[in-house]
C-alpha positions as CSV (number, residue, x, y, z in Angstrom):
1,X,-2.3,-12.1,-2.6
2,X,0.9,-13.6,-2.1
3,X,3.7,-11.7,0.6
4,X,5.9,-11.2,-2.2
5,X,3.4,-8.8,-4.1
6,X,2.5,-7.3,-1.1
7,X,5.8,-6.1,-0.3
8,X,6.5,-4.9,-3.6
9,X,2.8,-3.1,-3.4
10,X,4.5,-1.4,-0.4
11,X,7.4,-0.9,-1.9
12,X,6.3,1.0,-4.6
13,X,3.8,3.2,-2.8
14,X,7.0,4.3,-0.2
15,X,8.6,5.2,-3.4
16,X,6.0,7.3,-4.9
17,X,5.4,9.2,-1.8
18,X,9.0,9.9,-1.7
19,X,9.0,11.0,-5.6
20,X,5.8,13.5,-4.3
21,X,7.5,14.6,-1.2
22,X,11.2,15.3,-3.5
23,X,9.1,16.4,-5.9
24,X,7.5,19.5,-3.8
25,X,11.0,20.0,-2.2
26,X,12.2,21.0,-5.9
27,X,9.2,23.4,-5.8
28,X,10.0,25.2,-2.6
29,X,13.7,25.0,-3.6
30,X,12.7,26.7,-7.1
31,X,10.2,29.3,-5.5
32,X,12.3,32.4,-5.9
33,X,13.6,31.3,-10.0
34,X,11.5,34.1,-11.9
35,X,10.3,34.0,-15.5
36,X,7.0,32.8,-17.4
37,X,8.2,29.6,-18.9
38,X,9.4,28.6,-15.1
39,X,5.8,29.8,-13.4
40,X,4.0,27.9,-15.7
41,X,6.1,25.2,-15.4
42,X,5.8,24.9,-11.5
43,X,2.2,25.5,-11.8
44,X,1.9,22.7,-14.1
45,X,4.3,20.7,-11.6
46,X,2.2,21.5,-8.8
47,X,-0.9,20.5,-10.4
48,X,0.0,17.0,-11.4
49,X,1.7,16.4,-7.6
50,X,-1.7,17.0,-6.1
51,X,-3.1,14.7,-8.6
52,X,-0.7,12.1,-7.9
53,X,-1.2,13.2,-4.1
54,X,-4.7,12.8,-4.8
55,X,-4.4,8.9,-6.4
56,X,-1.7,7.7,-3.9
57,X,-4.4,8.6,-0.9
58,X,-7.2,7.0,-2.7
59,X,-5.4,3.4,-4.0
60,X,-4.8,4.0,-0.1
61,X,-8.1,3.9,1.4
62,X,-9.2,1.3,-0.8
63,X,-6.4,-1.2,0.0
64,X,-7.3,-0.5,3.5
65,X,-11.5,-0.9,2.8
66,X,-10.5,-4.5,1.2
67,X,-8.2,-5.3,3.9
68,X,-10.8,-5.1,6.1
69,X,-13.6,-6.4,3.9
70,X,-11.5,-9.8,3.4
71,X,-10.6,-9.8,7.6
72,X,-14.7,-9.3,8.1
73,X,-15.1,-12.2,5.4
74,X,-12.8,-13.9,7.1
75,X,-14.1,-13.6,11.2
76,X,-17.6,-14.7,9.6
77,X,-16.4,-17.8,8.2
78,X,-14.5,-18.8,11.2
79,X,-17.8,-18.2,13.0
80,X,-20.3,-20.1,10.9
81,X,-17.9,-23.3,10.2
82,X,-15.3,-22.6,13.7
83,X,-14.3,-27.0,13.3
84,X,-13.4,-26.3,9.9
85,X,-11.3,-23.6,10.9
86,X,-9.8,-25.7,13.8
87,X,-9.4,-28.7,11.7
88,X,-7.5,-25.9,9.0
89,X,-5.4,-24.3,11.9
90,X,-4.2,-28.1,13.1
91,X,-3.2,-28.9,10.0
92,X,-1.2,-25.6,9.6
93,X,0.3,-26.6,12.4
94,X,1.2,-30.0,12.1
95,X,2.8,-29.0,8.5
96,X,4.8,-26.3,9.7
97,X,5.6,-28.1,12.9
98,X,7.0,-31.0,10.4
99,X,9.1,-28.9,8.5
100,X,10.5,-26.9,11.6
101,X,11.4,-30.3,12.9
102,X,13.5,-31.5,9.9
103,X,15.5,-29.0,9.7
């Protein structure tokens, strides 16, 4: 996954936690606003926010679980082939040492 998408990823979730967390402020703002068509509208309010609530925690966890699934995949590889991995991390090197240098 390219930085880019990553950042937007980020992005985006910061963004829904802040629509969840304005979106409960509205509800405690609203708390004392009497009437049916107003409970039943916050209920319905404060039932799709723990849902979302709900989501944003789980697409959470799993980003984590295959963050670290991919950093395990990652540590065994550089175990089972370490030259290849040193031979990989020279030539990272030398490339970005090259284009540091003509600049």
């Amino acid at each position: 996954m390219s930085e880019a998408s990553k950042a937007q990823k980020e992005r985006l979730m910061a963004d829904l936690h802040m629509v969840v967390a304005q979106a409960e402020e509205l509800l405690r703002v609203t708390a004392g606003q009497t009437g049916e068509g107003v409970a039943d509208m916050r209920a319905k309010l404060q039932a799709k926010l723990s849902n979302a609530r709900d989501s944003l925690s789980h697409v959470q966890e799993a980003a984590i679980e295959r963050a670290k699934a991919a950093g395990h995949a990652a540590d065994e590889y550089v175990h089972d082939n370490p030259w290849r991995a040193i031979g990989a991390a020279a030539g990272v090197g030398l490339i970005v040492g090259l284009l540091i240098g003509r600049r």
